[in-house]
C-alpha positions as CSV (number, residue, x, y, z in Angstrom):
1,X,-5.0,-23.3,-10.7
2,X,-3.2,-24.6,-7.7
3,X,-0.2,-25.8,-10.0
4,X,0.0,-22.2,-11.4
5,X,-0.2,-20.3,-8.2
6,X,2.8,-22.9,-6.4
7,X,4.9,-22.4,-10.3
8,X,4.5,-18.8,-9.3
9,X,5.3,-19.0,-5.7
10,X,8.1,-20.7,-6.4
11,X,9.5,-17.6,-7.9
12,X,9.6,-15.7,-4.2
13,X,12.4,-16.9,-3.4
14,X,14.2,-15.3,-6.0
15,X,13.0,-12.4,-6.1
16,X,12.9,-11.6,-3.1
17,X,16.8,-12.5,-2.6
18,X,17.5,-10.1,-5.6
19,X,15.4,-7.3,-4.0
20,X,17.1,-7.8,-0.7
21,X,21.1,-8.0,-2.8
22,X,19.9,-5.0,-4.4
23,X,19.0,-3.1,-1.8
24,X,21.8,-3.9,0.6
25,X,24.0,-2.8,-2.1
26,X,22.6,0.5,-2.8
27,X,22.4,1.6,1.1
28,X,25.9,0.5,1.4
29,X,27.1,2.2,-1.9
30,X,25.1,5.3,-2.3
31,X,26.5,8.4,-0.3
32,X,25.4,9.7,2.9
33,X,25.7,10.2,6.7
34,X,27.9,7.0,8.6
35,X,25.0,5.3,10.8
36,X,28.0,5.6,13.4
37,X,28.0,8.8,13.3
38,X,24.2,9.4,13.6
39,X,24.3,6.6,16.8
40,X,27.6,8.4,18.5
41,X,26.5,12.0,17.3
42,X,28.3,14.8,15.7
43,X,31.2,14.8,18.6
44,X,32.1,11.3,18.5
45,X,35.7,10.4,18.3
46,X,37.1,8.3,15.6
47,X,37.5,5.6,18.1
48,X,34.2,5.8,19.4
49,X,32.9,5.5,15.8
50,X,35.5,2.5,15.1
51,X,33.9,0.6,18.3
52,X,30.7,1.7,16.6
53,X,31.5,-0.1,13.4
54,X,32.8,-3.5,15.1
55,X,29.8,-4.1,17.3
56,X,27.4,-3.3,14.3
57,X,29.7,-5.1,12.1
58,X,29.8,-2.9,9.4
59,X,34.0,-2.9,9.6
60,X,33.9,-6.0,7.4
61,X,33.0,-6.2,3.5
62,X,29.9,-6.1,2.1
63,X,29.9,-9.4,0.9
64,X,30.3,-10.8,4.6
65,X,27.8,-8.4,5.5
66,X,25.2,-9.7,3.1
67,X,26.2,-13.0,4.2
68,X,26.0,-12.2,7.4
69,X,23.0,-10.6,7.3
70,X,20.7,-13.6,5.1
71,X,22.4,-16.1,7.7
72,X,20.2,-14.2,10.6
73,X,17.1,-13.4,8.5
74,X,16.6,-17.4,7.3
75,X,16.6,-18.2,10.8
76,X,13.8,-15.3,12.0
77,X,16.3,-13.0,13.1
78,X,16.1,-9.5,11.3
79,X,18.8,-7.9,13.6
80,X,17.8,-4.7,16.3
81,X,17.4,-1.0,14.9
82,X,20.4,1.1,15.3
83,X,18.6,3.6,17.3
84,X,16.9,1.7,20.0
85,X,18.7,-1.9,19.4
86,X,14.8,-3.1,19.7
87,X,14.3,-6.4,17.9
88,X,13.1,-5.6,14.2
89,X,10.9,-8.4,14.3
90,X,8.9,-7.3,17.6
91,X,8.8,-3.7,16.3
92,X,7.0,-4.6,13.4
93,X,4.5,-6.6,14.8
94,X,3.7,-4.0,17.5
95,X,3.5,-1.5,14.4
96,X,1.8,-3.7,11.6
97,X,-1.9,-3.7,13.3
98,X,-2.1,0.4,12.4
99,X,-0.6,0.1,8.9
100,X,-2.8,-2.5,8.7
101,X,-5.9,-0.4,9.6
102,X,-5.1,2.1,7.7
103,X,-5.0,-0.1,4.4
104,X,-7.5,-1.7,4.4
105,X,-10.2,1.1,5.5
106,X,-8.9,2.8,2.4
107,X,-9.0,0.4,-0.1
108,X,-12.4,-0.1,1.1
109,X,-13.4,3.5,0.5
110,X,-11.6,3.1,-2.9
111,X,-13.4,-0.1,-4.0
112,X,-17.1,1.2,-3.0
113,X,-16.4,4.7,-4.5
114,X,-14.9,3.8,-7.7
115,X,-16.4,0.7,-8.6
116,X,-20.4,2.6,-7.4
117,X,-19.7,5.7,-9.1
118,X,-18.3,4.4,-12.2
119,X,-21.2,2.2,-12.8
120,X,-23.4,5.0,-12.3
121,X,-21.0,7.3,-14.8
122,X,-21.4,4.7,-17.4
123,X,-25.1,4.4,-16.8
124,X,-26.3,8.3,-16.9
125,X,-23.6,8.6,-19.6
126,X,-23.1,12.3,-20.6
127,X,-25.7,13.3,-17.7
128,X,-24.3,16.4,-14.5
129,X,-23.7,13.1,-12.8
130,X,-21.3,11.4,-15.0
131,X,-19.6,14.7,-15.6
132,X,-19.3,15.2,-11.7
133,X,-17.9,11.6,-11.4
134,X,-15.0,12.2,-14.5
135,X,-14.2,16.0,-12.5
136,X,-13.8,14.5,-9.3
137,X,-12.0,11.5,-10.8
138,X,-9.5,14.2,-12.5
139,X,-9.5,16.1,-9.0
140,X,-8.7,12.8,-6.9
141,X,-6.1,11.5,-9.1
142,X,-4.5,15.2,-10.0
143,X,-3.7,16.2,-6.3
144,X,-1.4,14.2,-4.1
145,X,-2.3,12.7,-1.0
146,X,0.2,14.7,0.9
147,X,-1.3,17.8,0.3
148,X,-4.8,17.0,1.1
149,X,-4.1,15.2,4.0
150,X,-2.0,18.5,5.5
151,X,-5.0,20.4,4.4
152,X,-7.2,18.2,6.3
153,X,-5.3,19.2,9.5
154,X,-5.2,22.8,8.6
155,X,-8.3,23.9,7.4
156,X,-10.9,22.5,10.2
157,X,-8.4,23.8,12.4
158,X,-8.6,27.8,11.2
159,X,-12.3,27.9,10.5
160,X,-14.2,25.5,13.2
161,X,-11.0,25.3,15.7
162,X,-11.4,21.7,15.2
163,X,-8.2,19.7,15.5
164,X,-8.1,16.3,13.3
165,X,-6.8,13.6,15.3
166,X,-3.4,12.5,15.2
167,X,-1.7,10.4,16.8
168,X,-3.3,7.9,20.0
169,X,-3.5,4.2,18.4
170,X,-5.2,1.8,20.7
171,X,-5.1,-2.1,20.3
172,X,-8.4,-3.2,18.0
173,X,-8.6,-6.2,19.8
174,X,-9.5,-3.8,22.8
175,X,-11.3,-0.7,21.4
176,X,-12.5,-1.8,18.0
177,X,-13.8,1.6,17.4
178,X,-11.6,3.7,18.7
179,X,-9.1,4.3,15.9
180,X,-12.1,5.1,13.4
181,X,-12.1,8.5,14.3
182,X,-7.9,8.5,13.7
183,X,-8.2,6.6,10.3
184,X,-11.1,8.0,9.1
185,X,-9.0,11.8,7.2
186,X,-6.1,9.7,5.7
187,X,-8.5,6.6,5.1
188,X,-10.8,9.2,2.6
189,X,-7.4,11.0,1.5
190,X,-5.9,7.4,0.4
191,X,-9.3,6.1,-0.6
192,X,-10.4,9.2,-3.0
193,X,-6.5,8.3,-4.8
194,X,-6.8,5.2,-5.4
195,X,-10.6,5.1,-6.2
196,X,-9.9,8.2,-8.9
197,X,-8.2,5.6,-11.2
198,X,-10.6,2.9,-10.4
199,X,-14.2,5.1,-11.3
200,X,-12.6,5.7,-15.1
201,X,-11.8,2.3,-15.4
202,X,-14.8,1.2,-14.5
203,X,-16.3,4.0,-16.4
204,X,-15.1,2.7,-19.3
205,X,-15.1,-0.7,-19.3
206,X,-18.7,-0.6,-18.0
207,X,-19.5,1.7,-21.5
208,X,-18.1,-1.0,-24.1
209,X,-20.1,-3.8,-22.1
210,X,-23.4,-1.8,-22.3
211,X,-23.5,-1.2,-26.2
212,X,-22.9,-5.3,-26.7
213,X,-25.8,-7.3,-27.8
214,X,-26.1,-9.8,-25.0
215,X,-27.0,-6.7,-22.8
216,X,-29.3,-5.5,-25.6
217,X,-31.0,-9.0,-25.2
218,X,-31.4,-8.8,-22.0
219,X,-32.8,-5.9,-22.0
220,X,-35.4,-7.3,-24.9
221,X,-36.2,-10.1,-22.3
222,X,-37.7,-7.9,-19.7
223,X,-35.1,-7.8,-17.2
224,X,-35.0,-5.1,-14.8
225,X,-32.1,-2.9,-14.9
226,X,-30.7,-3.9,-11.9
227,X,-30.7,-7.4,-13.4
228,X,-29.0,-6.2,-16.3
229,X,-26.2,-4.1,-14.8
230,X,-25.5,-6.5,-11.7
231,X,-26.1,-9.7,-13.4
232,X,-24.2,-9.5,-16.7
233,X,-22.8,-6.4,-17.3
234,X,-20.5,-5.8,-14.0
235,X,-19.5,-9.7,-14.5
236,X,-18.3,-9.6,-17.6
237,X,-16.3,-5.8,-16.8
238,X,-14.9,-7.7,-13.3
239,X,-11.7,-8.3,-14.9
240,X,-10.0,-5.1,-15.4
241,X,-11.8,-3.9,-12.5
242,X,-10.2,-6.8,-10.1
243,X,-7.0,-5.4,-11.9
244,X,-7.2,-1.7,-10.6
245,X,-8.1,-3.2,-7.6
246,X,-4.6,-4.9,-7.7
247,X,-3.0,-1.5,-8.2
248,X,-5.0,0.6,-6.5
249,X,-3.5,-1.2,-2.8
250,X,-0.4,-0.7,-4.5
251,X,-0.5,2.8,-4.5
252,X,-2.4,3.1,-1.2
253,X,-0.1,0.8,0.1
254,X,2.9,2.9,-0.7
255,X,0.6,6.5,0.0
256,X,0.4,5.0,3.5
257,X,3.6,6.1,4.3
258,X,3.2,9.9,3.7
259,X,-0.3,9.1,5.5
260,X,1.2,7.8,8.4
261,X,4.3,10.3,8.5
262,X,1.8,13.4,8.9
263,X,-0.7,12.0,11.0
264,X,2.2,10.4,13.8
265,X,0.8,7.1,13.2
266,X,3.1,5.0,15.0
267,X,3.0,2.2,11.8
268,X,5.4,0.4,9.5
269,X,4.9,3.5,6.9
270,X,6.4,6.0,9.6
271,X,9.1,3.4,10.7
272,X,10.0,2.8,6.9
273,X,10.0,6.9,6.7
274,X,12.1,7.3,10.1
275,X,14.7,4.7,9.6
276,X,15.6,5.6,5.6
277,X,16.1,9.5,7.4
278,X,18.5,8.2,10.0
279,X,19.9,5.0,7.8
280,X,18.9,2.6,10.2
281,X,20.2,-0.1,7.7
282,X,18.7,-3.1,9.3
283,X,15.6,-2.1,9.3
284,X,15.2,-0.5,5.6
285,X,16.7,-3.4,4.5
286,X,13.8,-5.8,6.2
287,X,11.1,-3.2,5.2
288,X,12.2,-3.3,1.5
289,X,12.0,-6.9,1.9
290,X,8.5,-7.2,3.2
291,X,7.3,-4.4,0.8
292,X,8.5,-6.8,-2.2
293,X,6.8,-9.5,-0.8
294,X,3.7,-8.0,-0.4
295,X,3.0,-6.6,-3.5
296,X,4.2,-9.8,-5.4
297,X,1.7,-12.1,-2.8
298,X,-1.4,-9.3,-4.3
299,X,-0.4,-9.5,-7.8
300,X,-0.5,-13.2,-7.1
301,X,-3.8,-13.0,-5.5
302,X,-4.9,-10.7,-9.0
303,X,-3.9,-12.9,-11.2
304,X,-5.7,-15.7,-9.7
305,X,-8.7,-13.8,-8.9
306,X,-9.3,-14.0,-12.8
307,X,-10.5,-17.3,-13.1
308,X,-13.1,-17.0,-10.0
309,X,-14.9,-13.5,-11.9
310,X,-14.5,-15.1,-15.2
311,X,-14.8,-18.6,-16.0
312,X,-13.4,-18.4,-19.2
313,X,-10.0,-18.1,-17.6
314,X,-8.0,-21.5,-17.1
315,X,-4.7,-21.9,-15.7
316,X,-3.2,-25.1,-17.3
C-alpha cells in the first residue's frame, strides 16, 4: 500500500505545476480591471500605474513572470498581497485555523447525519421515517447553502430579535469553545449539504446489503440486530460510503467559501473570495494552488482508506 500511495504522490508535483501554469495564465489572459489600477485607484496617472507595474513586476512577459513567480514559491516564498503587501505565507496561517474549524465541524455534522439516518432509512424502509429522511435529503441537497445560511441571519433576527453571530474568531488554542457558537449556523448549513448526498447513498447501498444471504444468515443465527447492521452490514457498505465521504469535504470544502463570505469569517474561504474581487494575483494564484493540493491529498487518503474498511482491497 505504501508503494501505491508514494507512485501516487509522485504525481503532485505535476499536477500541481499544471494547475498553478494554468491558472497564471488565465488571470493574466482573461479580461478585467489592471491590479494597478485597483492599488493606485481610479485617478492614478499612467506614470503612477507604470511605477506600479515595475515594482510588482508585471511590466515583463508572462513567461518571466511564471518563472519568476515558481523561483520564489520553491523556496517558501509566495510573494505579499497587492493590497496590504502582507506576506501570503503569514496570512494564511493566521487565517487557516478558522477555515479549518469550520470544515471539519461540518463534515462532522455531515458524516453523523448521513451515515445515522441512512442506516435507519434503509432499516424502517418505506416507513414516515424513511420517507422523512429521502424529503429532507431532497430538501438539503435541492437548496444552496448560500441561501440558507442568509436565511439563518434573517429570520431569528425578524421574529426573536436574535442576531446570529458573525464575525469575532478567537485563537482555539485559547478559548476552545468560544467559536462554537460562531460555527455552529454555517457548520449545520454546510453539514445538512454535504450529508444530503451521503443519507441516499447510504440509503441505498445499505438496501442491497440487507436482502443478501450472509445477512439473512446472520439473522438465522440469532444475532441481535445491532449485531447484524453494525457488524456486517455497514462493513461491507463502508466503501462507497468512505467515497461520499471523499466528496462530501469536497463540496464543503469549496461551500466554505460562501460560508465564510456571509458570516465575515476572517478565513482562507473569504481571502480566496476578496482577493479573486480585487485580482490580488499572488494570492489567487497560491490559493488555487493549495486548493489542488488539498483535494488531491483526500482523494489520496480515499483511495487508500479502501483497503483498511475492506480487506479484499490490495494495492500491488
Amino acid at each position: 500500500m505504501w508503494r501505491y500511495a508514494l507512485r501516487r504522490l509522485s504525481f503532485l508535483p505535476i499536477i500541481v505545476f499544471a494547475v498553478s501554469l494554468l491558472t497564471f495564465v488565465i488571470l493574466r489572459v482573461l479580461p478585467g480591471q489592471d491590479p494597478a489600477l485597483v492599488i493606485a485607484g481610479q485617478g492614478a496617472t499612467k506614470a503612477q500605474i507604470s511605477q506600479i507595474h515595475a515594482q510588482l513586476g508585471l511590466d515583463h512577459p508572462i513567461w518571466r513572470q511564471y518563472v519568476n513567480w515558481v523561483g520564489d514559491a520553491l523556496r517558501g516564498d509566495f510573494g505579499t498581497t497587492y493590497q496590504s503587501q502582507a506576506s501570503i505565507r503569514s496570512e494564511f496561517v493566521r487565517r487557516f485555523p478558522a477555515s479549518f474549524e469550520i470544515v471539519f465541524l461540518s463534515l462532522v455534522v455531515s458524516a453523523i447525519t448521513g451515515i445515522t439516518f441512512g442506516i435507519l432509512s434503509a432499516m424502517y424502509r418505506n416507513s414516515v421515517l424513511d420517507y422523512a429522511v429521502r424529503v429532507f435529503a431532497v430538501f438539503g441537497a435541492s437548496i444552496p447553502e448560500f441561501f440558507l445560511l442568509t436565511l439563518l441571519i434573517i429570520i431569528p433576527s425578524y421574529l426573536f430579535n436574535y442576531s446570529a453571530p458573525i464575525g469575532g474568531y478567537v485563537s482555539p488554542l485559547h478559548h476552545p469553545w468560544t467559536n462554537l457558537r460562531l460555527f455552529v449556523p454555517p457548520a449545520l448549513v454546510l453539514g445538512i449539504g454535504g450529508s444530503a448526498a451521503l443519507m441516499r447513498l447510504v440509503r441505498t447501498t445499505m438496501l442491497e446489503v440487507l436482502r443478501s444471504d450472509y445477512i439473512r444468515t446472520a439473522h438465522a443465527k440469532g444475532l441481535s440486530q445491532r449485531a447484524v447492521i453494525i457488524g456486517h452490514a455497514l462493513r461491507n457498505a463502508a466503501t462507497p460510503i468512505v467515497t461520499a465521504l471523499g466528496m462530501a469535504f469536497v463540496a464543503i470544502f469549496g461551500g466554505s467559501i460562501i460560508a465564510e463570505q456571509i458570516m465575515s469569517l476572517q478565513g482562507v474561504g473569504q481571502w480566496f473570495f476578496a482577493s479573486t474581487v480585487l485580482r490580488d494575483l499572488p494570492v489567487v494564484q497560491f490559493l488555487a494552488v493549495y486548493t489542488a493540493t488539498v483535494v488531491i491529498i483526500v482523494n489520496l487518503i480515499v483511495d487508500l482508506s479502501y483497503a483498511v474498511v475492506d480487506r479484499r482491497v490490495r494495492y500491488n
